[in-house]
C-alpha positions as CSV (number, residue, x, y, z in Angstrom):
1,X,-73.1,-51.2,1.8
2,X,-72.9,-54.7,2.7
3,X,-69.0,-55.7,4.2
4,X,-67.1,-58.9,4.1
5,X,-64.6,-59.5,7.5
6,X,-61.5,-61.5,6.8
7,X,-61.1,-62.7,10.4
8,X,-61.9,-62.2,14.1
9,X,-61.0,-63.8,17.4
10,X,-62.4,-66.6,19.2
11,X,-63.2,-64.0,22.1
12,X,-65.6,-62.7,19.2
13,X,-66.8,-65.8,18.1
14,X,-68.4,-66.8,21.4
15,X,-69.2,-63.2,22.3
16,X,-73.2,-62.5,23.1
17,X,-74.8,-62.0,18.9
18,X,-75.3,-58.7,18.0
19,X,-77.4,-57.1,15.0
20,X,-75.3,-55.2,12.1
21,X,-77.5,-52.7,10.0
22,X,-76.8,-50.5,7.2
23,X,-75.4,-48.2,9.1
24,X,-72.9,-50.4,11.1
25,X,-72.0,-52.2,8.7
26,X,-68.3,-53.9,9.2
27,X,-69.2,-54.1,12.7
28,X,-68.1,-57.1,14.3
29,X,-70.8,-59.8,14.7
30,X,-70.5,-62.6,17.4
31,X,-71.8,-65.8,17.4
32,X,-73.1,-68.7,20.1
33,X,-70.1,-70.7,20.8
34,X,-72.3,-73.7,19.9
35,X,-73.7,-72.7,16.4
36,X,-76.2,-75.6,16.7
37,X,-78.3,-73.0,19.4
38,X,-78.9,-70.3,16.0
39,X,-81.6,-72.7,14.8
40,X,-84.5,-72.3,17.1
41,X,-83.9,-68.3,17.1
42,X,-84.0,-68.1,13.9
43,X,-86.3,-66.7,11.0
44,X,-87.6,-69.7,8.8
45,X,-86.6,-69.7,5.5
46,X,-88.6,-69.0,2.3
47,X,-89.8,-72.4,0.6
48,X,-86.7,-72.8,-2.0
49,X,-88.9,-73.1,-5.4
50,X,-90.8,-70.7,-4.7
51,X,-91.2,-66.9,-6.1
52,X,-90.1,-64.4,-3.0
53,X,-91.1,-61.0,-2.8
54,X,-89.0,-58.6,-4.1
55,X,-88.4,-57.0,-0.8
56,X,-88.0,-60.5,0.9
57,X,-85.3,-60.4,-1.4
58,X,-83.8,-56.9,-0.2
59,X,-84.2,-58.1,3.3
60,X,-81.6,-61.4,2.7
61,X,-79.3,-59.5,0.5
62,X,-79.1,-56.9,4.1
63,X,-78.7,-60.2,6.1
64,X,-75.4,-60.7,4.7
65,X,-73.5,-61.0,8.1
66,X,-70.7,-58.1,8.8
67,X,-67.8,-60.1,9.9
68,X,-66.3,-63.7,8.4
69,X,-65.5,-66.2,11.0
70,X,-62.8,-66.6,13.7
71,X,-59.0,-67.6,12.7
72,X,-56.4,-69.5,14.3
73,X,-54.3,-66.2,15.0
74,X,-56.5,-64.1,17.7
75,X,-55.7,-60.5,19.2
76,X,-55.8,-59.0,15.4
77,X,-58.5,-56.5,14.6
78,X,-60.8,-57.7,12.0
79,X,-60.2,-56.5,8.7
80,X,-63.6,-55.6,6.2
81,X,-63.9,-54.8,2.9
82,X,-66.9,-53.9,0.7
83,X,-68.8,-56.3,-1.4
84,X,-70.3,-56.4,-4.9
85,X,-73.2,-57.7,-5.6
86,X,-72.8,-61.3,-4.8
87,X,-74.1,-64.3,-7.0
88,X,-74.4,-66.3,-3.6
89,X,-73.6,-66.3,0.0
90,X,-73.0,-68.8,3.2
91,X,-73.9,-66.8,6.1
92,X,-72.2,-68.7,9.2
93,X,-71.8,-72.0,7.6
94,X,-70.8,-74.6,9.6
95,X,-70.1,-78.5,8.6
96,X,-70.0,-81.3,11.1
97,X,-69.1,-85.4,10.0
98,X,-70.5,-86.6,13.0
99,X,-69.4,-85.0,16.5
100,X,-66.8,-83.0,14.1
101,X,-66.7,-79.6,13.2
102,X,-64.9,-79.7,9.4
103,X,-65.6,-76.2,8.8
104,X,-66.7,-73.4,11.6
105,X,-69.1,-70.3,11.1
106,X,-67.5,-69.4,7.4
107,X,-69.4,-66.4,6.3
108,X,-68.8,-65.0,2.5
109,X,-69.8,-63.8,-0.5
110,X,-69.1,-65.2,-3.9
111,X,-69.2,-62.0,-6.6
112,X,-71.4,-62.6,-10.0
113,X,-69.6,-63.7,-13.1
114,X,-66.1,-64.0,-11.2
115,X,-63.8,-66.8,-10.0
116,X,-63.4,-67.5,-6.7
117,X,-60.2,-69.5,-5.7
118,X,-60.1,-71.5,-2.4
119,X,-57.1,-72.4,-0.8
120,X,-55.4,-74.0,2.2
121,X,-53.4,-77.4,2.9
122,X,-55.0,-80.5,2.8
123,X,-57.6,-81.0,5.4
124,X,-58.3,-77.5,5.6
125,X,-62.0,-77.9,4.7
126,X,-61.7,-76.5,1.2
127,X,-63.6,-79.3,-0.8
128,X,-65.7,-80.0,2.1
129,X,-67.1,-76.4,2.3
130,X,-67.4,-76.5,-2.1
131,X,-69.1,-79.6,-1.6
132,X,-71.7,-78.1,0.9
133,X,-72.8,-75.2,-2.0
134,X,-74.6,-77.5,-3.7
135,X,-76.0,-80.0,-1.4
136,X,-73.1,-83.1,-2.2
137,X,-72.4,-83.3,1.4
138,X,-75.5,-84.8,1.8
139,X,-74.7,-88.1,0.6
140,X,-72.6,-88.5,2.9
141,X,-73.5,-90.4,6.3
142,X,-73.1,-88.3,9.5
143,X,-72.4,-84.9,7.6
144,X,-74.7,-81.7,9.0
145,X,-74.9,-78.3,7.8
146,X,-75.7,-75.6,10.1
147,X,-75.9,-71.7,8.8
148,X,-77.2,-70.1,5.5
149,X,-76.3,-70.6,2.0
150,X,-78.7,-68.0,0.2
151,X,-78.9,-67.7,-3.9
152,X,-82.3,-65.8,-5.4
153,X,-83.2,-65.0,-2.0
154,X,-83.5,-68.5,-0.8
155,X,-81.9,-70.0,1.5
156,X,-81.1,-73.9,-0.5
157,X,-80.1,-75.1,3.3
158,X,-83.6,-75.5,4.1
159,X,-84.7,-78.9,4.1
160,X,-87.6,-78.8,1.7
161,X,-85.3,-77.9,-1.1
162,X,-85.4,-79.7,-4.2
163,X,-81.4,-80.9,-4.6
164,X,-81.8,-82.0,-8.1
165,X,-83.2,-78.7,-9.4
166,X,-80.5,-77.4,-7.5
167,X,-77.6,-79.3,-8.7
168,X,-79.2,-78.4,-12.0
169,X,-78.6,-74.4,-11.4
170,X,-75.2,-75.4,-9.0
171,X,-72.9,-77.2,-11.6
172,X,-70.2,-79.7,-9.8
173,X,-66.8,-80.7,-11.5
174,X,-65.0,-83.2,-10.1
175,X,-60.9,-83.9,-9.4
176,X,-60.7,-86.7,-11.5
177,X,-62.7,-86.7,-15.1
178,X,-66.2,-89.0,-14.6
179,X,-67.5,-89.2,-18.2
180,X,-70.5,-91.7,-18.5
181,X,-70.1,-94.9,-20.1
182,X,-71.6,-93.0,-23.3
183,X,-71.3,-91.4,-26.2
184,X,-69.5,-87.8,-26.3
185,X,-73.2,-87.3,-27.8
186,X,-75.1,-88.8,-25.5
187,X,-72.9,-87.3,-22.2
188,X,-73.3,-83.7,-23.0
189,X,-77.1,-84.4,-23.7
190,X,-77.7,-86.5,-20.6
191,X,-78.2,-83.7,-18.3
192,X,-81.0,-82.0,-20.7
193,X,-82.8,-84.7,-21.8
194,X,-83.5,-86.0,-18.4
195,X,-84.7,-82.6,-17.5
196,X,-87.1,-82.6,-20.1
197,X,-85.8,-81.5,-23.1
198,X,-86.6,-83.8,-26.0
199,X,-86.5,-82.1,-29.2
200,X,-83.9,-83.7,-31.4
201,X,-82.8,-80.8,-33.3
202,X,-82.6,-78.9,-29.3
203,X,-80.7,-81.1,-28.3
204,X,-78.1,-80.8,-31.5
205,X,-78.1,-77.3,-31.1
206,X,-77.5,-77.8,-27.5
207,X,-74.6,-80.2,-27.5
208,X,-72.7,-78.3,-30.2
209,X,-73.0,-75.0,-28.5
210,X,-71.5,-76.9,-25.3
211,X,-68.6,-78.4,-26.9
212,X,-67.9,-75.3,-28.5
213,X,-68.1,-73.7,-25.3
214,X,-65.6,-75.9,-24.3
215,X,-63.2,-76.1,-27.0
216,X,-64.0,-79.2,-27.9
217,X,-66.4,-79.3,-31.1
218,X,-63.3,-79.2,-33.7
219,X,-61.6,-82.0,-31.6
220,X,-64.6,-84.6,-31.8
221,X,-67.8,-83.6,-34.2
222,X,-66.7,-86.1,-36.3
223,X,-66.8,-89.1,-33.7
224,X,-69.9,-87.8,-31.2
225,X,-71.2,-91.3,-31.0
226,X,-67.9,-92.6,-30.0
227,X,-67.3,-93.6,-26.1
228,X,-66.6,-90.6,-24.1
229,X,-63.9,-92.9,-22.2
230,X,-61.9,-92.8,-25.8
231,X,-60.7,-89.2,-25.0
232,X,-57.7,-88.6,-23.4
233,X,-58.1,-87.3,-19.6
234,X,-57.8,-83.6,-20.8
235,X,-60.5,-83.9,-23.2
236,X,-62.6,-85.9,-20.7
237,X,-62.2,-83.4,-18.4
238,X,-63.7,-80.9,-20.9
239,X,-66.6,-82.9,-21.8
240,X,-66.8,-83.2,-18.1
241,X,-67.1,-79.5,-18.2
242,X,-69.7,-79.6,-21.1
243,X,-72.2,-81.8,-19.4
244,X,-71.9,-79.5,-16.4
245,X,-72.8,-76.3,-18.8
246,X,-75.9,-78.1,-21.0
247,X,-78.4,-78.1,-17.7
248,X,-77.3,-74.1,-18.0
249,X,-76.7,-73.6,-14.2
250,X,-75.7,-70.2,-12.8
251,X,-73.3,-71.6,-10.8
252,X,-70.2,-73.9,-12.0
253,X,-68.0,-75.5,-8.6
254,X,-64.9,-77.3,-9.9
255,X,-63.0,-79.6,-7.2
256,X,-59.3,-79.2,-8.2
257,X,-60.2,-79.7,-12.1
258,X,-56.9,-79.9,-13.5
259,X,-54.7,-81.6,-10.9
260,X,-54.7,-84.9,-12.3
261,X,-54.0,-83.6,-16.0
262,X,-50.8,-83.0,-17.9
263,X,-49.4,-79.4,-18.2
264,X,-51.0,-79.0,-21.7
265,X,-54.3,-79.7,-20.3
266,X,-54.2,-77.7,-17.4
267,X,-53.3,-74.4,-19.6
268,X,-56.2,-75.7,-21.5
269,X,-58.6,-75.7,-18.5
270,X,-57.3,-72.4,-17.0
271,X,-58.1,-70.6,-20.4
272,X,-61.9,-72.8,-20.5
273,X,-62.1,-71.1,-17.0
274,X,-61.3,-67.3,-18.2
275,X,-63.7,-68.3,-21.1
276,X,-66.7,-69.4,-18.8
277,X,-66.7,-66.9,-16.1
278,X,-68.0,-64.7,-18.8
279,X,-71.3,-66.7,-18.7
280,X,-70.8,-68.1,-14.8
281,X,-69.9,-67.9,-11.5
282,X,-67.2,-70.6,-10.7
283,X,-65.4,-71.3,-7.5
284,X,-62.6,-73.2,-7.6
285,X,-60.4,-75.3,-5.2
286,X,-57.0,-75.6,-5.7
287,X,-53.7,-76.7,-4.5
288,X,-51.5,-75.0,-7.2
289,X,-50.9,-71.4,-6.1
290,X,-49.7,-70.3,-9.3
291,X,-53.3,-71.5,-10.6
292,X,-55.3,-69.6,-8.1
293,X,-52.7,-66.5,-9.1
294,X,-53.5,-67.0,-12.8
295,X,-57.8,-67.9,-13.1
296,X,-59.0,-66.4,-10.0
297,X,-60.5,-62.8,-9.6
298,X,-60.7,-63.2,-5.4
299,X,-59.0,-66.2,-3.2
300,X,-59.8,-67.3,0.1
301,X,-57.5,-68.9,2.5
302,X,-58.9,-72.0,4.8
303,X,-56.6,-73.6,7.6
304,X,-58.1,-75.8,10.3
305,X,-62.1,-75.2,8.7
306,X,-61.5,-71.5,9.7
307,X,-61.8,-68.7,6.5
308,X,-58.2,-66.8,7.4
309,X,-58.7,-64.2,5.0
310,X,-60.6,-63.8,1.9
311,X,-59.7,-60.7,-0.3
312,X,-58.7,-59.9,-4.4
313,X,-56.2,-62.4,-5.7
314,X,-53.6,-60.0,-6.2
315,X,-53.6,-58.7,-2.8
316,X,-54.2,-62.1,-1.2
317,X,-50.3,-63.2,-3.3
318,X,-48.6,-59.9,-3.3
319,X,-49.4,-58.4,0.5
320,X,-51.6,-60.5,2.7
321,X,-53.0,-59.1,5.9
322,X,-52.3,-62.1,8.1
323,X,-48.7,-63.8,8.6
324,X,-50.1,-67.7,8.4
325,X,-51.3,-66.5,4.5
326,X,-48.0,-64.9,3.9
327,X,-46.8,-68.1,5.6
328,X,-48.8,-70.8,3.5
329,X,-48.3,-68.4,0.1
330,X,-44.8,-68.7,0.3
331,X,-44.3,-72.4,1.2
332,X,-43.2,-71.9,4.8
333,X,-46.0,-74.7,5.6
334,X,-48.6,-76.9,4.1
């Protein structure tokens, strides 16, 4: 059964790499102090587009690593727990702006059809490491990825892989609503059109089915050729959400979705989000813990680019394993 670790030490993280297999896993894995070194040593990855063997497949879903990556508390004995099934996985991520490490070795798996909730103060990495699951970080000058981020038994860090296909199955939502300077029509059937979907009555069906999926079809199917930008910020936000949905990714990442929206909204988006993990996997950053609490299925804490501990939301708010998530939970930082 494939484990997830929580934590381990630096000692570990710079520790010679060892091999888990099925029969160790949980085992702790170490890694070069310098994660730059993994790349000539390892395996190349399949061509992202293409069809892999079903047992190529097997052999990534094995390679999910044992053991998550180090935490500023050493001298604690890593904690593992099984893993479903994931959707995706980042095997020893690591992001660098320039000569800067933003996020360090983070290793974890993101369960099919469930929300995952990231955490942490500000500058812990958390929108920088959602940004990097789809490829956004690189648009930014200086950024590097180092690691594994496997989903269909490809691994979408490898250069040759087509972003915009990508983007199409990895869905991004962002803090602040960004409607086009459209029609509510014309946003929703943007994304479809321009990959290749033409058909007028398709494209009907499609934006309807979106807006419906968004609770927003009674609000506006009497004024789709008005400007998206004559919505109010909560409804934008939602047709945000729609045009995300109409490319029909697997995927949906949503960059603190409701922080800059009214309380009405936000309880409008937090039921959207228990509506939509039905069809999706979503991962969510967030700075309001009684959000995470209330739309996430599993929450993982970030402090300093590290992964602290990543476990079920209930047992991440009610008895966490380390003292700086206990700390950071119950406002005594951050």
């Amino acid at each position: 059964m494939t484990m997830i670790a929580t934590e381990k030490t630096e000692a570990e993280r710079v520790a010679n790499r060892t091999t888990a297999t099925p029969s160790d896993a949980g085992t702790a894995v170490g890694a070069p102090a310098d994660p730059r070194e993994k790349a000539a040593a390892s395996v190349p990855a399949p061509l992202p587009g293409a069809s892999p063997a079903a047992a190529r497949d097997e052999s990534a879903q094995r390679a999910i690593p044992g053991l998550a990556p180090s935490a500023p508390e050493p001298g604690e004995t890593a904690r593992t727990q099984p893993a479903p099934n994931p959707a995706f996985y980042t095997k020893d991520l690591s992001v660098y702006y320039g000569e800067k490490q933003a996020i360090k070795q983070v290793s974890m798996a993101f369960p099919d059809r469930q929300v995952v909730a990231l955490i942490g103060p500000s500058g812990c990495g958390k929108s920088t490491f959602l940004r990097s699951l789809n490829r956004m970080n690189d648009l930014i000058p200086g950024a590097s990825i180092d690691g594994e981020i496997w989903i269909g038994g490809q691994n979408i860090c490898d250069p040759r892989t087509d972003v915009v296909r990508l983007r199409q199955r990895i869905g991004m939502v962002w803090q602040r609503p960004n409607p086009f300077h459209k029609s509510i029509y014309e946003n929703v059937a943007f994304g479809p059109r321009y990959h290749g979907v033409k058909n007028k009555a398709a494209l009907d069906q499609l934006v309807e089915e979106c807006l419906r999926k968004t609770a927003l079809w009674d609000e506006v199917k009497d004024r789709l050729h008005q400007s998206g930008l004559a919505l109010s910020g909560g409804q934008q936000q939602r047709l945000c959400i729609a045009r995300s949905i109409a490319v029909k990714p697997d995927i949906l990442l949503m960059d603190e979705p409701a922080s800059a929206l009214d309380p009405v909204s936000t309880a409008k988006i937090e039921e959207l989000i228990a509506e939509l993990k039905r069809d999706y996997t979503i991962v969510i950053v967030t700075h309001n813990m009684h959000q995470a609490a209330r739309v996430s299925d599993k929450t993982a804490f970030f402090f300093l680019g590290d992964l602290v501990e990543y476990d079920e939301t209930n047992k991440i708010f009610t008895n966490p394993s380390r003292k700086s998530t206990d700390d950071y939970i119950s406002g005594r930082f951050g």
